[in-house]
C-alpha positions as CSV (number, residue, x, y, z in Angstrom):
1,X,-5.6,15.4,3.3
2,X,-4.3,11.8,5.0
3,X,-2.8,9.5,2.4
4,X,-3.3,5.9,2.0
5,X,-1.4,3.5,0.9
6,X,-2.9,-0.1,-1.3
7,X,-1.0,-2.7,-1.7
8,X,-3.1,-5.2,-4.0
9,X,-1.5,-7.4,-6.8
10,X,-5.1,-7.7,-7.9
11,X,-5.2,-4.4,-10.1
12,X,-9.0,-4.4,-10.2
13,X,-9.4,-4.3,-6.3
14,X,-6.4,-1.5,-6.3
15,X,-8.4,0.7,-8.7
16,X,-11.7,0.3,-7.2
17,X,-10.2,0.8,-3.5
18,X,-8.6,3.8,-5.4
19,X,-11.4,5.5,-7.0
20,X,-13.6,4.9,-3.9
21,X,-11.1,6.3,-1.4
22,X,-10.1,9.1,-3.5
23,X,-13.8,10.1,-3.9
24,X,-14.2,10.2,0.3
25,X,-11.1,12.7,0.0
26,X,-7.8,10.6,0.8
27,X,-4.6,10.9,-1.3
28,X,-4.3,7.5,-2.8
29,X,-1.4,5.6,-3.3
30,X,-1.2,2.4,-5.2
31,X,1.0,-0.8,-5.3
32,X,0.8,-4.4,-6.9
33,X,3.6,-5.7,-5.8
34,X,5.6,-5.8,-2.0
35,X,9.1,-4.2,-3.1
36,X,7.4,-1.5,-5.1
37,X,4.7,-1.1,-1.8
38,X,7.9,-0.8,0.6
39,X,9.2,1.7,-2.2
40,X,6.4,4.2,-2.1
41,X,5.9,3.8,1.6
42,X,9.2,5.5,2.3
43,X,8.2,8.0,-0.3
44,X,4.8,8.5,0.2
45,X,4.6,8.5,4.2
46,X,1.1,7.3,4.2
47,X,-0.9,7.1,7.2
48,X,-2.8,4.2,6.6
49,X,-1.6,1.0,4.4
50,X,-4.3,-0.9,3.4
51,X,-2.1,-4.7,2.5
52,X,-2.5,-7.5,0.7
53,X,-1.6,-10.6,2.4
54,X,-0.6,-12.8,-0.6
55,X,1.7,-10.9,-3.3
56,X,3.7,-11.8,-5.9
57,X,7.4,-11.2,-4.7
58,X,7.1,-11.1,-1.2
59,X,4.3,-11.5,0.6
60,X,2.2,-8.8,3.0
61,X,4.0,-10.2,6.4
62,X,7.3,-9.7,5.2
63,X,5.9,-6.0,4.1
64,X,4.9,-5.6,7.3
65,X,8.1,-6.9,9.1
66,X,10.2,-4.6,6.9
67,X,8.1,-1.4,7.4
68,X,8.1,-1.9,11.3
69,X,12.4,-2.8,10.5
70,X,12.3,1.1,8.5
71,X,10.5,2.8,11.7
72,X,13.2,1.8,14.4
């Protein structure tokens, strides 16, 4: 089953991205903030992230620059 990843700080959106993406069959994992997204994307090894661009410690680009630093 491929596993997403959502990284929301808007806990409404994470749920109802959640609930509907868990429903089509996926393995949902959730974040609200970027550290804790980085976190359980090293974890989790999700195929898809589906990221937030504005967040509360750090926002989605510097997610997105990290991630890309973990894969080299």
């Amino acid at each position: 089953m491929p596993k997403i990843l959502v990284i929301d700080d808007d806990v409404s959106i994470a749920e109802t991205l959640e609930l509907y993406l868990t429903e089509e069959g996926y393995d949902v994992v959730t974040a609200h903030t970027g550290t804790e997204g980085l976190n359980r994307y090293v974890k989790a090894s999700p195929e898809v992230v589906i990221l937030d661009i504005r967040l509360p410690d750090i926002d989605g680009f510097t997610v997105l620059i990290e991630d890309l630093r973990e894969e080299k």
